[in-house]
N, C-alpha and C positions, 0 to 999 in steps of 0.2 A: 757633417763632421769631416773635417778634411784627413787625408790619410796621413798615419806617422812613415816618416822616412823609414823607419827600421821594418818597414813591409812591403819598403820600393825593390822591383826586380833589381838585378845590377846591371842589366839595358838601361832601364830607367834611370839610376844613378849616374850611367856615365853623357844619357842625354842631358841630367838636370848641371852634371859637371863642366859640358860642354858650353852650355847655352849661360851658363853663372846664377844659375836660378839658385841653388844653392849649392854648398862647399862641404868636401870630403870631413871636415872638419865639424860642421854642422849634420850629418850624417852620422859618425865617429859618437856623439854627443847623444843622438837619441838610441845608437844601439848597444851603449851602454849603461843606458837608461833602461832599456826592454831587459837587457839580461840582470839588472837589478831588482828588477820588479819579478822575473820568472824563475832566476835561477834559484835561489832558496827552494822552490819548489821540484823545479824542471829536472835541477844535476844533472845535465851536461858537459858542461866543460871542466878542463883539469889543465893545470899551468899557465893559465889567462893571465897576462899582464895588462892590465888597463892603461897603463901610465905610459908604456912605451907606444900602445897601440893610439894615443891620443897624441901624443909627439909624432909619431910617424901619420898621423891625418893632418896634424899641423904643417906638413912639411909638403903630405901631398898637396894641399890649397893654394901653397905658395907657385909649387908646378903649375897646378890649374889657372892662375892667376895670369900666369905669363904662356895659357897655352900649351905649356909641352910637359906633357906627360910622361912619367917614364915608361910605362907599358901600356899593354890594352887594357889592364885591370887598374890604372892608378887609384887607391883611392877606394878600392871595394875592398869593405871588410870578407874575411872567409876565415874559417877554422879545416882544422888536418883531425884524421883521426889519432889516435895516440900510437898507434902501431906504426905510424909514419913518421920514418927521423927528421927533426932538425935541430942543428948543430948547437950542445947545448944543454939539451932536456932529455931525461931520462925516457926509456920505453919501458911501462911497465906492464905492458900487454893485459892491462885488465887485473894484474894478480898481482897477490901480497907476497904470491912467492919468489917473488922476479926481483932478482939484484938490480938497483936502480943507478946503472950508470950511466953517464948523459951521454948520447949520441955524438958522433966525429965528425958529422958530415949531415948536409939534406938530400933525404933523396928527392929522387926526381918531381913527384905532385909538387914538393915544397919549394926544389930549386926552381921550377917552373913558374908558380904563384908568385913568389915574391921578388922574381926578374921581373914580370909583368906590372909589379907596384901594387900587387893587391897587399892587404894589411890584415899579419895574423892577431885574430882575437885570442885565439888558445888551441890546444888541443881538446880534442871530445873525447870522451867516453868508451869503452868496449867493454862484455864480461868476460872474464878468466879464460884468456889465452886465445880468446874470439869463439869458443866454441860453444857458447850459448846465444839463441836467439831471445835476446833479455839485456834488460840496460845490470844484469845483476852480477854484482863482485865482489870480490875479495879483497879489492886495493879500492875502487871507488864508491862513493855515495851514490846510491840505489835513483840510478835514470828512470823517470814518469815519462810518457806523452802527453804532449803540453795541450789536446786537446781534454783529458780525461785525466788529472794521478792518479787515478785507480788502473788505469790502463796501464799494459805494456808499449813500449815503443818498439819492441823487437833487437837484435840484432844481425852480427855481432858490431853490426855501423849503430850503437842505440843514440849516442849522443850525439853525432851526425844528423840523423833524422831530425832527432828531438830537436838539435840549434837550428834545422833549418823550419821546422814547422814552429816554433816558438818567436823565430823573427832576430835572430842575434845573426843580423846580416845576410845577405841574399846568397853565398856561395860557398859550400861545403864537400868536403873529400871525405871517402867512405873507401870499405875496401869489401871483395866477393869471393867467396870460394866455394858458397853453396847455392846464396841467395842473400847475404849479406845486407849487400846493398837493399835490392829490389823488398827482403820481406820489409825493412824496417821501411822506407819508403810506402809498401802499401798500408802500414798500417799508423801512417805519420799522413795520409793525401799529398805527399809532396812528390816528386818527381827525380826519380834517378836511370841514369842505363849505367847496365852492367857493357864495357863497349868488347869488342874484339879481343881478345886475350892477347897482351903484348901491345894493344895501340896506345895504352897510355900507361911508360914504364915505372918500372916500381922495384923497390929494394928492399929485400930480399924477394925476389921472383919466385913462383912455386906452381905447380902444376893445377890449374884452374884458378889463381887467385888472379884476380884483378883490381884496380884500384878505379875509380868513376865517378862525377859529379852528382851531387846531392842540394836539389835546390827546390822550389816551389812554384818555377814555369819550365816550359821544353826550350824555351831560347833562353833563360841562361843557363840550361845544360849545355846546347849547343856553344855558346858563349865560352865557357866553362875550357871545353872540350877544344876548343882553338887554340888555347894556348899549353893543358894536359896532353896534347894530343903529341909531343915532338918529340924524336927520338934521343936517347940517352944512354950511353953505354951500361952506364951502371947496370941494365937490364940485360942481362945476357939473354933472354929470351922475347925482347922487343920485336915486333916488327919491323920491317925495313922502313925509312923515312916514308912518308906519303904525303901528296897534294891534296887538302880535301877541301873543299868550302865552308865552311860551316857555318859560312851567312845564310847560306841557300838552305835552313831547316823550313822558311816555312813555304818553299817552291814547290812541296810535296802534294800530289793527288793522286786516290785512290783508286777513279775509276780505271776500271778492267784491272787491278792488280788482283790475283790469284791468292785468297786466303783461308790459312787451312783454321779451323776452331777446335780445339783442342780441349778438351771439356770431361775429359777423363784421364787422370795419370796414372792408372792401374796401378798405382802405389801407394799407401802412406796413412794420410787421413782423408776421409770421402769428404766431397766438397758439398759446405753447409749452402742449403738455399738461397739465403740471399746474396750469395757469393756467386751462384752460379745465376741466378735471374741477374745478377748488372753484368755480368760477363756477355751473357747472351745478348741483353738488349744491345751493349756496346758494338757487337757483330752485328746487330742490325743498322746502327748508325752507318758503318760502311758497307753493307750491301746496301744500303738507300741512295747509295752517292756512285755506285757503278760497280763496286768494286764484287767476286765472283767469290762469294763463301763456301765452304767445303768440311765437313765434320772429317778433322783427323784421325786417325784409327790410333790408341794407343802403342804407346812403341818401348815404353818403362817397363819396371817389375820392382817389385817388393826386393826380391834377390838379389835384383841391380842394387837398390838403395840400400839391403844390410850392405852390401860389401863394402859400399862405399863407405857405411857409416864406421865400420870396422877397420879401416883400413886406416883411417883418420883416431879411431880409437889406440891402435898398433901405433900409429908415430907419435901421438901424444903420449905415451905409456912411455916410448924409448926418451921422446924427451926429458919426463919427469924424471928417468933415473937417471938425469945429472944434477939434479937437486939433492941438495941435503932432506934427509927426513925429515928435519925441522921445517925446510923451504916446503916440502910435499905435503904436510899438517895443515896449510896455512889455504891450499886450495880451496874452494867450497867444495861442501862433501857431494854433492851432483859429480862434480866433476872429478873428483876422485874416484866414486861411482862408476862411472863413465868410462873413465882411465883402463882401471883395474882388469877390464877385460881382456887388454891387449896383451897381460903378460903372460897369456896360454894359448894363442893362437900359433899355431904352428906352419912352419913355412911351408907345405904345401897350398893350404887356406889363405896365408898371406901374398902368396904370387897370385891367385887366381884373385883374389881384390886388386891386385895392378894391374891384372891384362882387364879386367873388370872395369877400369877405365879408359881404355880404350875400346872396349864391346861398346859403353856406353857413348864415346866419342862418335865411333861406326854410325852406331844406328840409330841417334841422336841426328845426324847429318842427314844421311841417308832417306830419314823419314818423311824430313821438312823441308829436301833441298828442291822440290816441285813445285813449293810454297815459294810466292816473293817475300808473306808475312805470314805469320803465326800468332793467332789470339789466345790467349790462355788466362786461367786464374792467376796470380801470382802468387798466392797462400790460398789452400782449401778452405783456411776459417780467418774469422776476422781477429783482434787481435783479446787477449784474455789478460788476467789480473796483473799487475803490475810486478809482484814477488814472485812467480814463476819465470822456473828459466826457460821452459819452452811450451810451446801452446800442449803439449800432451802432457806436459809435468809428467812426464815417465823416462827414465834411464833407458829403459826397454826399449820405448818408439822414440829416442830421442830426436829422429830427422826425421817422423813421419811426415813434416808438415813441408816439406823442400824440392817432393817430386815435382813440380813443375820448372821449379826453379835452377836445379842441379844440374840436367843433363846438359845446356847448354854453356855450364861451365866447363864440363868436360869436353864439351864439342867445340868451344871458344867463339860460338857466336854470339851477337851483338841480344842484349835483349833489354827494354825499361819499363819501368814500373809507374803507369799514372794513374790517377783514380779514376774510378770509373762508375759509382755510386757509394749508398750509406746503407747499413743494417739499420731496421726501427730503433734503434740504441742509438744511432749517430755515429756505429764505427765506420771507417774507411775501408774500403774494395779500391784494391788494384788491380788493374788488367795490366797483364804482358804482352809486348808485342816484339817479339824476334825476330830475327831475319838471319838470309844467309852469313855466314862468314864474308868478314870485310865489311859488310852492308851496313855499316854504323850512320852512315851519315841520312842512309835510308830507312832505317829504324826509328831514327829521332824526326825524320819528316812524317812520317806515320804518325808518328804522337802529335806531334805539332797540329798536324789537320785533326787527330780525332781531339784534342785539347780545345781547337776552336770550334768544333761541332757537334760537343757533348753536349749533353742536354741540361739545363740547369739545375739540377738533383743531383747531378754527377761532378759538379762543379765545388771543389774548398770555397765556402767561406769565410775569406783571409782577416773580413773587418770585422770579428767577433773579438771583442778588446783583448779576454784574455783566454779564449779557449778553457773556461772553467779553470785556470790554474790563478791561485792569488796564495800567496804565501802563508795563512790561515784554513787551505783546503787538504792538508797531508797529514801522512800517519807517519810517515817515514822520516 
């Protein structure tokens, strides 16, 4: 059975572009096809324009035809997250309670992508304000993983994930501020890095968030990331311009790299076994190949994570009072829930959650900077019911499940999310692999070699037609 386009990498597409085997246009054609056939089910996307996305493939062909393309991406479909402006369309961060007025301006993922020629399909999916890990909301339709609706896809990237493991084009923007990106990726098998804080700018900037490619190989992340990757005022907290190659992902080898296996977050929720047997095996793949493993000693706490979780509770509280009550009613009640705590923390408790991020910046770095790489879980447990908004369904431990994932938000290094086996269920295990600060391009060469030297267990099955999802299999 030959394979449909809308599961070709977007390497692939821009070989089949080059060579005229087939046309951006004929491409355009089947991945509008895939998200017909999934999205009744998947809910994904939000502000898809079909009609223009199929003109603007008609137009990239023409380029192709004669040769000149207008960017690196002519011609690749990709979706934004909805948190990410472009000029136009409203941001409604997930929530019913969000005045819906359309954006001035794109920021940078978007002025980026479609300088490049890529062609937006729509924007994805978030829940309520991005602070659940759950495709679950209050402004959109209840996001599945398109392996399982019964599943969760995670967030707060849910429809991100879900567009890129469902097939509605090979190249997707996601955003991170705890593990955003990285959890909904491990629990979608698809592949994303959280890169460097500031290497790939983003508007409104904020203290750990980052924005990062979401696809279903490590070379079109890399891919992805060559043209995400450039600076842009609009970021006032960007990195300085940088030369990076990001052809060279897959130049990477591990022998004699120094890797620490991290295998306890001394936080949150304790890591389910079969989470931690493909974790493990994974660190055996690279110590078979030369490379010098080392059991990390914990370096988090519980007290790390309330702060932080609080601290994040405290600004969304100050947020919500610039809603009207009526705006505030409209949140899901988790989230109000959730809110509600911030409005009796007292500034003494709320300074010591700011310098709390920086503790965790410290010794976040500190821990791992011996390490070239870092193995870790990227979620304790694999992913759970579809209508919960986080894998603990509890107010109480609502970021229990994020200790692996967090610190190196706060620490702003590089870290991605790829699979690295299945629970007897068929869920998806991702393994993290970070690195020092800067080291993006050597993070994603890590995945790159362990991608082509997993074991076939540990490998997505891309050509399973429809991932159990057919528009006859939902509750929702």
């Amino acid at each position: 059975m030959s394979r449909d386009l809308a599961d070709f990498a977007a390497t692939e597409l821009l070989a089949g572009y080059r060579s005229r085997e087939f046309s951006p246009l004929e491409v355009m054609d089947a991945v509008q096809r895939r998200i017909q056939e999934r999205e009744p089910v998947v809910k994904a996307l939000w502000a898809a324009d079909p009609d223009r996305a199929m003109s603007q493939a008609r137009e990239s062909t023409q380029r192709w035809q004669k040769q000149s393309p207008k960017g690196l991406l002519d011609g690749v479909p990709f979706t934004l997250k909805e948190n990410i402006a472009t000029k136009g369309t409203p941001i409604p961060l997930g929530s019913a309670a969000t005045n819906l007025q359309p954006a001035t301006y794109d920021a940078p993922p978007a002025a980026r992508s479609l300088e490049a020629g890529a062609i937006l399909l729509g924007k994805t999916t978030m829940p309520d304000l991005g602070m659940l890990s759950s495709g679950l909301s209050s402004f959109h339709k209840l996001t599945s993983n398109p392996w399982n609706p019964e599943w969760n896809p995670g967030g707060s990237s849910a429809g991100a994930a879900a567009s890129a493991a469902a097939g509605y084009g090979p190249l997707h923007v996601g955003t991170d501020i705890g593990g955003s990106l990285r959890l909904p990726a491990a629990w979608t098998a698809t592949v994303s890095l959280k890169p460097s804080n500031g290497r790939v700018a983003i508007n409104p900037p904020f203290f750990g968030r980052v924005a990062g490619p979401m696809t279903r190989t490590v070379g079109d992340n890399a891919l992805f990331m060559s043209v995400l990757a450039q600076f842009d005022r609009q970021d006032f907290m960007a990195l300085p311009p940088a030369t990076i190659d990001w052809s060279l992902v897959n130049a990477g080898n591990v022998k004699g790299l120094r890797i620490g296996l991290h295998l306890n977050a001394n936080a949150g929720m304790p890591v389910e076994k079969s989470t931690l047997d493909a974790v493990t095996a994974a660190a055996e793949v690279f110590a078979s190949a030369g490379a010098i493993v080392e059991t990390i000693d914990p370096f988090f706490s519980d007290e790390m994570l309330n702060d932080l979780d609080t601290f994040w509770r405290v600004r969304s509280w100050v947020d919500s009072r610039q809603m009207s009550p009526e705006q505030r009613s409209k949140l899901l009640p988790f989230i109000q829930e959730w809110i509600a705590v911030g409005e009796n923390i007292s500034s003494d408790r709320l300074m010591r959650c700011v310098n709390r991020k920086l503790e965790v910046r410290k010794i976040t770095q500190q821990s791992t900077e011996i390490f070239d790489l870092v193995l870790s879980p990227v979620s304790p447990v694999p992913t759970y019911p579809v209508d919960w908004p986080m894998p603990s369904n509890s107010v109480e431990r609502s970021m229990a499940h994020i200790a692996f994932t967090v610190p190196y938000n706060m620490s702003e290094q590089p870290a991605v999310s790829i699979n690295c086996g299945f629970t007897p269920e068929g869920k998806s295990i991702g393994l993290q692999i970070s690195g020092r600060r800067f080291a993006d391009l050597e993070v994603l060469q890590a995945a790159a070699w362990y991608e082509s030297s997993r074991p076939k267990d540990a490998q997505p099955d891309w050509s399973i037609p429809s991932h159990g999802v057919t528009s006859t299999t939902t509750k929702n």
